[in-house]
C-alpha positions as CSV (number, residue, x, y, z in Angstrom):
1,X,0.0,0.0,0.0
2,X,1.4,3.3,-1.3
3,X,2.2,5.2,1.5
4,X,-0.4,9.6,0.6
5,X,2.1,12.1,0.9
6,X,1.6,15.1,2.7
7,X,1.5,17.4,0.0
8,X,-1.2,15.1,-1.7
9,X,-5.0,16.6,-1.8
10,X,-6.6,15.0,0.5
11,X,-10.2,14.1,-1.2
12,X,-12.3,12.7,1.2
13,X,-10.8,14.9,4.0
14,X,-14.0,16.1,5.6
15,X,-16.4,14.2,4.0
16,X,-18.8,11.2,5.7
17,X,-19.1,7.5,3.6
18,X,-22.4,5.9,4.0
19,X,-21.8,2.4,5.2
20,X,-23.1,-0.2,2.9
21,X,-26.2,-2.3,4.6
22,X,-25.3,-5.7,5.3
23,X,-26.7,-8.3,3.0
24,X,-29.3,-9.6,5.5
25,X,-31.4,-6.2,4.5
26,X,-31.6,-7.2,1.2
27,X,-33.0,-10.8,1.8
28,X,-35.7,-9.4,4.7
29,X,-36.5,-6.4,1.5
30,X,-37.5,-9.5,-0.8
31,X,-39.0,-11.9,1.2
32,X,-41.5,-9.0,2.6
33,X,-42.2,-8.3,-1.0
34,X,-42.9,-11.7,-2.0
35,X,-45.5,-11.7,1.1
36,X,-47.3,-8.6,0.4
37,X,-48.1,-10.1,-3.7
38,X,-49.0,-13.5,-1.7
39,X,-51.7,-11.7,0.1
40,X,-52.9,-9.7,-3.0
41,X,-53.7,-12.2,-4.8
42,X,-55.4,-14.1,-1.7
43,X,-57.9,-11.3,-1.3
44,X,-58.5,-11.0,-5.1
45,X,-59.6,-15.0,-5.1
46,X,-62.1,-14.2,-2.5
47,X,-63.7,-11.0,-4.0
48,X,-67.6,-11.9,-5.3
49,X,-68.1,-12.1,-9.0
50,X,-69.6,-9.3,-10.5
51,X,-72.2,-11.7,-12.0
52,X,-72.8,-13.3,-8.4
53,X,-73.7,-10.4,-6.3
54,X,-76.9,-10.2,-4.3
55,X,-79.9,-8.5,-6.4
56,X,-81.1,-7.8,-2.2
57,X,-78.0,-6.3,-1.8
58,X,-78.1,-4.0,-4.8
59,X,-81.5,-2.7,-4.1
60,X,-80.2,-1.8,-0.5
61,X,-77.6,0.1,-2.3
62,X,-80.5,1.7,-4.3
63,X,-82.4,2.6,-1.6
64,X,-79.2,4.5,0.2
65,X,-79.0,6.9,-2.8
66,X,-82.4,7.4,-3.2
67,X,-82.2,8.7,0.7
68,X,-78.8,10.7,0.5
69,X,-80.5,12.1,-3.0
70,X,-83.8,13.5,-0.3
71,X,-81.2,14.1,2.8
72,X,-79.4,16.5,-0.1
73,X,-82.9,18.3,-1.5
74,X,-83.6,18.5,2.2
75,X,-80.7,20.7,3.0
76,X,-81.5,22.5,-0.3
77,X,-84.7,23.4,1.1
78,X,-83.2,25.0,4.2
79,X,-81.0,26.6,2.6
80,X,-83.8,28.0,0.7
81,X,-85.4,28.9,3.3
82,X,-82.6,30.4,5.6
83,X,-82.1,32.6,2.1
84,X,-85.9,33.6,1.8
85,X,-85.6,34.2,6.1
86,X,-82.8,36.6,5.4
87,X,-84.4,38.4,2.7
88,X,-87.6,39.2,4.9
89,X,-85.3,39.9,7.7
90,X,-83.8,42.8,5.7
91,X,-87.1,43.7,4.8
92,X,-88.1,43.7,8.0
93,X,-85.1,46.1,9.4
94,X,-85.7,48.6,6.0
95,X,-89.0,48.9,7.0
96,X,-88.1,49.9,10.7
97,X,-85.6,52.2,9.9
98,X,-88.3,54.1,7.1
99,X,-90.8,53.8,10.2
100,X,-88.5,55.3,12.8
101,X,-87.4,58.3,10.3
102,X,-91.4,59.3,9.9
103,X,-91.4,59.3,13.6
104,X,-88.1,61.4,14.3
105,X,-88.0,65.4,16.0
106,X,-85.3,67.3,15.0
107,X,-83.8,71.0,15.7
108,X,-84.5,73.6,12.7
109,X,-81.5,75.0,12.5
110,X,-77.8,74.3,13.3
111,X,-77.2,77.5,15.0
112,X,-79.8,79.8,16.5
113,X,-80.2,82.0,19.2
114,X,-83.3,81.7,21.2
115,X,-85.0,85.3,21.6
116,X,-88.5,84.8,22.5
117,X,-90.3,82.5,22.9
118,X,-94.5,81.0,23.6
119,X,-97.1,83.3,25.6
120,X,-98.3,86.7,25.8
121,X,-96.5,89.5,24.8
122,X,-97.7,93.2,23.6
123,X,-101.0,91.9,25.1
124,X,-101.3,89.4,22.3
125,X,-100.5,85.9,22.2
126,X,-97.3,85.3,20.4
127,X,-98.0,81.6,19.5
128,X,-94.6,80.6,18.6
129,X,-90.7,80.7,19.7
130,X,-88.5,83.3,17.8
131,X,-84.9,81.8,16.6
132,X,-82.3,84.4,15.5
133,X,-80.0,83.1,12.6
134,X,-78.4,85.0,9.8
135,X,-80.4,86.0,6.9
136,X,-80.5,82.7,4.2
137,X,-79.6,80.3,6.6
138,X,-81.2,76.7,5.1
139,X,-83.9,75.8,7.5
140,X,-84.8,72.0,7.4
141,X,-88.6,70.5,8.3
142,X,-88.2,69.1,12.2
143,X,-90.7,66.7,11.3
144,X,-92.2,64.2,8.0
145,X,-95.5,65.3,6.8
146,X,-97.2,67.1,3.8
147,X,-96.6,70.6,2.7
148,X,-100.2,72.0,3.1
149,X,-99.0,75.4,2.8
150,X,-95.4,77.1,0.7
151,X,-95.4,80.7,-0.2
152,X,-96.3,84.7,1.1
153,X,-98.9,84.4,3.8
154,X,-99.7,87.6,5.0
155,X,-98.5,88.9,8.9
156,X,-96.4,85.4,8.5
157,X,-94.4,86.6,5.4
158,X,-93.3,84.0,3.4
159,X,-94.2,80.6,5.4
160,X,-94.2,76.7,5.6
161,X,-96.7,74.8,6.6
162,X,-96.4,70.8,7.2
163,X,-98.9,68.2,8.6
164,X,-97.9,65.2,9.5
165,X,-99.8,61.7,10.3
166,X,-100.8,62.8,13.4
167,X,-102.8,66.0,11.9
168,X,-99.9,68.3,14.2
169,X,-99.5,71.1,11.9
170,X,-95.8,73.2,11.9
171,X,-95.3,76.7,10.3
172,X,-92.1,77.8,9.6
173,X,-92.2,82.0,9.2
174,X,-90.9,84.9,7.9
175,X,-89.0,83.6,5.5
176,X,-86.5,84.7,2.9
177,X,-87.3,82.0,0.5
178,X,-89.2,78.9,0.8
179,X,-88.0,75.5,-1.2
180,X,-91.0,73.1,-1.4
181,X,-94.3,73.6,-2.7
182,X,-97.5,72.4,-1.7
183,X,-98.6,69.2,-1.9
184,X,-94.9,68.0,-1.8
185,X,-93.7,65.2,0.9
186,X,-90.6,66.0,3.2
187,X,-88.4,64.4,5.5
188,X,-87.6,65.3,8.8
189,X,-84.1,67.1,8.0
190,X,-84.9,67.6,4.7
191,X,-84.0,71.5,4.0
192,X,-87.4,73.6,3.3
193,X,-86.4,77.4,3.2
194,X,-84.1,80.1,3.8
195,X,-84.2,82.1,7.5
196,X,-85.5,85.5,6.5
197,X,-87.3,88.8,7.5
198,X,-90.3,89.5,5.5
199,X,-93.9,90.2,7.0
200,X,-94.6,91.2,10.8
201,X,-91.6,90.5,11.7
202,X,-88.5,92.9,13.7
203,X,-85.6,90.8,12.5
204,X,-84.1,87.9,10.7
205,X,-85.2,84.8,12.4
206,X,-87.2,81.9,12.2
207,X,-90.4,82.1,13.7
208,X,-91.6,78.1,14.6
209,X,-95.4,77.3,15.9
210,X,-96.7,74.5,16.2
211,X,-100.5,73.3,16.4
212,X,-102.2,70.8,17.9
213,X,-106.0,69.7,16.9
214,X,-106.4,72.9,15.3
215,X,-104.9,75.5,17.8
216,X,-101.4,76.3,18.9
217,X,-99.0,75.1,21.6
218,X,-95.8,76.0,23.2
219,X,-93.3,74.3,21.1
220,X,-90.7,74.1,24.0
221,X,-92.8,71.6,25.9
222,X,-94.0,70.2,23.1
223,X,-90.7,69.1,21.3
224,X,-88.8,68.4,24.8
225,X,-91.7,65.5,25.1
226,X,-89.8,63.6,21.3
227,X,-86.5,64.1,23.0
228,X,-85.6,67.9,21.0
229,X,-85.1,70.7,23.6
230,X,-84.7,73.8,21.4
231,X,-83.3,76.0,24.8
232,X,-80.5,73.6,24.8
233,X,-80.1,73.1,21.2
234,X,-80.3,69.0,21.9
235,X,-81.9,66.8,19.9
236,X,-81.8,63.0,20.1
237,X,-78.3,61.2,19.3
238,X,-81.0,58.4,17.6
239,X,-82.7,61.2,16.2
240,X,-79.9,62.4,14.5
241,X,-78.9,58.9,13.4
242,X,-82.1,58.3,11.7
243,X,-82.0,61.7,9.8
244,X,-78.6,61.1,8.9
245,X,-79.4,57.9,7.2
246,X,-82.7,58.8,5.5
């Protein structure tokens, strides 16, 4: 044996040699093979003939398809159903939401100063509240209803008058311009005129009355009851909401 020199490359210097497996590996590899094709071929010689199976047991098979095929039109149905459930559900919360906006109180205005307000005064009934705004500030309807009244009309000046379901009537007064006509159908928040200074009127404000079964009420009470207080310049935060989204 030739003896490597030290200046030789050494060519397996840090490299690993896989054993070879002994030979008793290769005899258990094809003795285990010839056992698993032994056992193939057993089962194979016990499988039925096609020709030999049990009509019974064929119709049993028959009869488990035909119930999967109604457990699967079954589920179809309910899901059918949950669809047609969801649908009226939506239908059901559209219909809430249109309900609550026709029954929402809002502020006029969104900046006002309170001046006067409901009760005597000159030794006549002054049968509104007075709100101070600048001059063609967009006034908005506090309430839903039907424009029974738009236009000049007389001490009032140019006015707005709504009804709603209820028969509660609201004028809006002394207008600079009004923006609906009559016979038109508005939305609480839904802008109606301009804040003006035309008929009997001493400034640019809004005048706001509101009447009940014919004859007029103080407003303050009045709106404080459907959660608007018009001293405070508060109105609902679901009040709002509603508005917002209609």
């Amino acid at each position: 044996m030739r003896q490597r020199l030290s200046s030789e490359p050494d060519r397996y210097r840090g490299r690993r040699r896989v054993p070879t497996p002994p030979r008793s590996r290769y005899a258990v590899a094809v003795t285990a093979a010839f056992a698993g094709a032994g056992v193939v071929a057993l089962g194979a010689s016990n499988m039925p003939d096609a020709k030999t199976v049990d009509p019974q047991a064929l119709k049993g098979l028959g009869g488990s398809q035909v119930a999967a095929e109604a457990l699967a039109e079954r589920d179809a149905g309910t899901d059918a159903a949950s669809r047609g459930e969801s649908r009226d559900s939506a239908a059901t919360t559209k219909l809430s939401a249109e309900e609550a906006a026709a029954d929402v109180w809002l502020l006029p205005l969104e900046e006002y100063t309170f001046t006067s307000g409901y009760g005597m005064r000159w030794e006549k009934l002054h049968a509104g509240i007075d709100l101070a705004a600048p001059e063609g500030l967009p006034y908005k309807a506090i309430h839903a209803g039907k424009v029974t009244q738009a236009g000049y009309f007389g001490a009032y000046g140019y006015a707005v008058t709504i009804e709603d379901d209820e028969g509660n009537e609201v004028i809006y007064a002394h207008s600079r311009r009004v923006l609906v006509e009559k016979g038109q159908v508005v939305k609480a928040g839904q802008v109606i005129g301009q804040v003006g200074n035309t008929g009997a009127s001493y400034g640019t404000h809004l005048h706001l009355e509101i009447h009940v079964d014919g004859a007029p009420t103080d407003p303050i009470p009045f709106l404080r009851q459907r959660g608007v207080d018009i001293k405070l310049q508060v109105e609902s935060v679901f009040a709002a909401g509603v508005a917002g989204v209609s």
